[in-house]
N, C-alpha and C positions, 0 to 999 in steps of 0.2 A: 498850564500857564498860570503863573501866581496873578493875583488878584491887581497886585499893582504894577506887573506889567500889561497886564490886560487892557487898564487904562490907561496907559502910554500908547498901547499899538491902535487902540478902537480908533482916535480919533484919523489916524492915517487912512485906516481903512475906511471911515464913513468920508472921508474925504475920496476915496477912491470912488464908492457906490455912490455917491453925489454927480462926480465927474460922469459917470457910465450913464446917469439918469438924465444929466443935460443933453448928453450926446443922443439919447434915445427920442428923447421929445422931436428933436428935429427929423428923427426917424428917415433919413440919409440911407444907401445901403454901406455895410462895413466898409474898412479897409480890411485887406489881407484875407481878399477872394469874396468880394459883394457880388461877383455874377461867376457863377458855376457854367458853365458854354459846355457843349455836348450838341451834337447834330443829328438830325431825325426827323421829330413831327414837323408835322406841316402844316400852317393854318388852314382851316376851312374857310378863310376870309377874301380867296381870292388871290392870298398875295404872295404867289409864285412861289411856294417852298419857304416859304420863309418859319422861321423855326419859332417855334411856342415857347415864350418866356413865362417860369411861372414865378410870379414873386411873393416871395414867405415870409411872415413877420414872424420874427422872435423875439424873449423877454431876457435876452443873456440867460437861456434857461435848457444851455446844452445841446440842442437840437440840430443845428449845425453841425457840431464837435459830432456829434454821436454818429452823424452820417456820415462825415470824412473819415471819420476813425475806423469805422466799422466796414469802409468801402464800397458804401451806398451811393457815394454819389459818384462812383465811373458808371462809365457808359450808359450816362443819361442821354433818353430820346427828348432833348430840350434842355432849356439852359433854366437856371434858377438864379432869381437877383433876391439878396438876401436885404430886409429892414429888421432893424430892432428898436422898439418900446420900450415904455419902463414898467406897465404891465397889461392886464387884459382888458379893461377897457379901450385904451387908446387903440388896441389891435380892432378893437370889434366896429370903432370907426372909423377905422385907416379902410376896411373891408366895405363897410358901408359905402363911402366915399370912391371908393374903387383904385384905392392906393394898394392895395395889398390883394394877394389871391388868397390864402389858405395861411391859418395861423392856431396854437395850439392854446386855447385859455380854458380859468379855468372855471368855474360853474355859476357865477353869476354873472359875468359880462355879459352872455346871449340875451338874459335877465333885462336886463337894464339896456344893451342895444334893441333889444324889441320893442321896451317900452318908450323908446328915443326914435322910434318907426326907423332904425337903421336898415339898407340894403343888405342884408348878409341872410346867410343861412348855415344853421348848423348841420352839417353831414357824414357823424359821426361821433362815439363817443371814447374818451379816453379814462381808462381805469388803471391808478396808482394799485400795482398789487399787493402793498402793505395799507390800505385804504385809509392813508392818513396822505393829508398835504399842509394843513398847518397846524400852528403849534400856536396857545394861549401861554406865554412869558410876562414875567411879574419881577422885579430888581430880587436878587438871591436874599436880600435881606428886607423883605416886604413882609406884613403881617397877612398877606390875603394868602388866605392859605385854597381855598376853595369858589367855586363859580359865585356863588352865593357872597361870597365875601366884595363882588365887583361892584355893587350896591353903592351909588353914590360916588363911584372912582370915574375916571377919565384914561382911555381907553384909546390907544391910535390905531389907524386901522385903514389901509387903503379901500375909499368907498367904489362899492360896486364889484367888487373883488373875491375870489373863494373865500377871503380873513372876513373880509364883513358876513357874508351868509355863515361860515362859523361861528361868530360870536352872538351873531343873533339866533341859530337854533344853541348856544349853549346859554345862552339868560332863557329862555326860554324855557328850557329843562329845569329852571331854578323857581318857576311861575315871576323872570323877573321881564323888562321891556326896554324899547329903547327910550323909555321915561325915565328908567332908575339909575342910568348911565350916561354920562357924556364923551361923544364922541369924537375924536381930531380924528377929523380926516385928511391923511396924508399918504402922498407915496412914498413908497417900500424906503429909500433911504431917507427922508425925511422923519419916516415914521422912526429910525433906529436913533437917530440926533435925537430926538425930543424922549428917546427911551431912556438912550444916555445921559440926556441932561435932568432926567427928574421931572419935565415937565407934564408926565403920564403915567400912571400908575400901572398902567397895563399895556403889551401888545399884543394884538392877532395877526398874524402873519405865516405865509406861505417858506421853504424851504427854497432857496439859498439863505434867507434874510434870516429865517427863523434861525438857524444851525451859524447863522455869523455872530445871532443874537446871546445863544449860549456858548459860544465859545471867548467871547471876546467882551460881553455886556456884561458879564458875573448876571446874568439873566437865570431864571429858573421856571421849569415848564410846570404849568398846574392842570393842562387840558394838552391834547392832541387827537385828532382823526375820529375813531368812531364813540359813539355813536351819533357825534355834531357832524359829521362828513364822512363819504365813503370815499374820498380820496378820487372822485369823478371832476373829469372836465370835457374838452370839448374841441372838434378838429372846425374850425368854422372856414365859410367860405364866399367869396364877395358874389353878390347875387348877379350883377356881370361874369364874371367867371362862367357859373354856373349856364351863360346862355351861346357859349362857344366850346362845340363839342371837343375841338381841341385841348382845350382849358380842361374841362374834364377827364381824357385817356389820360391827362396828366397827372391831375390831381388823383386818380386812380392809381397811379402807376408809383404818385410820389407816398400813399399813404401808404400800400404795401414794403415801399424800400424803408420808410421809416419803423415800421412794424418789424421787417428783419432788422433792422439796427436796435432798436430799444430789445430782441430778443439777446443781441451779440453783446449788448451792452452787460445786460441778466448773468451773462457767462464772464464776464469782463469788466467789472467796474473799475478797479484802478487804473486802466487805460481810459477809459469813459473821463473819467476825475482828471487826471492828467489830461489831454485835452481839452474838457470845458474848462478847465483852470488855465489855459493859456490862452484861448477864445476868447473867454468872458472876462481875463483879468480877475478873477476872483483866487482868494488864498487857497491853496491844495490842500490846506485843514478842512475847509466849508466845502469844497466837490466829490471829497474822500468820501464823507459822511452822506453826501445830497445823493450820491451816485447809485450809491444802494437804496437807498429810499425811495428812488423815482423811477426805477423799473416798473414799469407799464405797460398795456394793452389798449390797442384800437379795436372796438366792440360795435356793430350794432347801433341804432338807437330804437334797445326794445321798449314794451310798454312801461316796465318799471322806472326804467330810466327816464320816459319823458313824465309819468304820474310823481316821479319826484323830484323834476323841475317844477312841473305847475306847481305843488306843495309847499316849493321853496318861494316862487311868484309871488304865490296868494301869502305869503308872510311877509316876504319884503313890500307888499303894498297893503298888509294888515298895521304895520311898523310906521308909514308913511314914506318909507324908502324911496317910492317909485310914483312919477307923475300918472300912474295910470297904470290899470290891472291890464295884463295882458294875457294872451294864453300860449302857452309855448308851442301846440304842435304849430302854430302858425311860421313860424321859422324853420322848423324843420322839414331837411330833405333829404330820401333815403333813398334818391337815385346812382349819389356816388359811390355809396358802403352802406352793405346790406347784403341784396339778393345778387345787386353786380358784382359784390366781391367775393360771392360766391364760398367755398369751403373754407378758406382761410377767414374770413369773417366770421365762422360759426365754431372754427378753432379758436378764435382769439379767444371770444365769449366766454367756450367752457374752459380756458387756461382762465381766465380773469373769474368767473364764479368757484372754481376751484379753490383757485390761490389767497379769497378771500379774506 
């Protein structure tokens, strides 16, 4: 796509990712299937058979598509009522709040819902197996050619978000801080307007946004994935949930079908793409691209993985990030995945330390 249709079509499409972000805030369930029905469990609540709703937030970030696609979601025992956000904060206190059962973000929301004393708990962890999830973008005709170059620049970045703990372990790697940089903080399509318009020199940002951002921003990537991120996030889950064992067979039950769908996906991307692209409304140039990149693994939360949340913590509240240090195993519970999920949880692992 030449340069100067680029800039014809961006603004339709920031107009599109605008519209999907309004709709999100209000975090409503969809149209065109917001409750999945299926018959089965039965609450332990007393109330007669009555069937276990589990409700899942998403970020328009496939996870729906990938289950209907993939034929995950027949003959579910329970029904699933679907919300969507506009990204992982708001999931972490829709859960808090007890709007939401189980949502998939990505490694700083638990962060910052801990330090926000949210009800959630994280119960499992999710590994992109190309261990990248975002990408640092700069205008194609920018002088900053390097981390180092961001010195003194302004930088959008939804706060609280895997893009923010990206950019601050990549100034970091520079010996720089979040003194040497100024930050707009904005959500994901707000952050791509203000990219487009010039009024930031830089973005950090997750994939769908990232991949809309070079295809259609004349954007160019100067960072991605390791060694600022391994592409980790997080299956988190409302700490009510957690105390209705019903709610639980479920979320047990829903984290294994999502795990065969993200593997059907691995074997099937252009299906995958084609579906989130009519789910999410997003262009089938940007799901083409996202679909293969975000082939994943639900893993465990081993020691590594939480000694590199605390590490991420103790920097977001070295940074001034965070109203207050906290410590991550305190959120963490490894009663739903883990030792309950038994062999297939110890497969993900060594498929995701492999595939590294």
């Amino acid at each position: 796509m030449s340069r100067t249709l680029r800039r014809v079509v961006a603004p339709f499409l920031l107009i599109a990712l605008a519209a999907l972000a309004l709709a999100a805030c209000g975090s409503d369930s969809d149209d065109g299937g917001g409750s999945t029905a299926a018959a089965g469990v039965a609450s332990d609540d007393g109330g007669g058979g009555e069937k276990v709703t589990l409700r899942v937030g998403t970020q328009r970030d496939g996870i729906r598509a990938v289950l209907q696609k993939s034929g995950q979601l027949e003959n579910l025992p329970y029904e699933i009522e679907w919300s969507t956000f506009v990204a992982g904060p708001p999931l972490v206190e829709a859960a808090g709040a007890d709007r939401i059962d189980v949502a998939w973000v990505g490694c700083a929301p638990p962060i910052f819902g801990a330090a926000a004393g949210a009800a959630f708990n994280v119960i499992a962890a999710v590994k992109e197996r190309d261990s990248q999830e975002n990408r640092l973008l700069v205008p194609a005709d920018s002088d900053i050619a390097s981390i180092a170059d961001l010195k003194g620049k302004k930088i959008a970045v939804p706060r609280g978000t895997s893009g923010h703990a990206f950019i601050l372990n990549a100034l970091k790697s520079e010996g720089l801080s979040t003194r040497d940089v100024e930050f707009a903080f904005l959500a994901p399509p707000d952050a791509l307007a203000a990219f487009q318009s010039g009024s930031v020199d830089a973005l950090s940002v997750w994939d769908p946004f990232a991949q809309q951002a070079l295809l259609t921003l004349d954007a160019r990537e100067i960072a991605a994935g390791e060694p600022f991120e391994s592409g980790l996030g997080f299956e988190i889950a409302s700490s009510k949930a957690l105390e209705d064992p019903a709610k639980v067979a479920a979320l047990r039950d829903y984290l294994r079908r999502l795990q065969a769908a993200w593997d059907w996906a691995g074997e099937n991307p252009d299906e995958w793409a084609t579906a989130w692209s009519e789910d999410a409304g997003l262009p089938l140039e940007v799901t083409r691209v996202t679909a293969v990149r975000k082939a994943s693994d639900i893993v465990p939360l081993d020691a590594a993985i939480v000694d590199s949340q605390q590490r991420l913590a103790d920097l977001f509240a070295e940074e001034g990030e965070l109203p207050r240090r906290i410590t991550f195993t305190d959120v963490v519970d490894e009663s739903v995945y883990g030792d309950a999920a038994g062999g297939d949880a110890a497969a993900a692992a060594d498929t995701a330390t492999t595939e590294k």
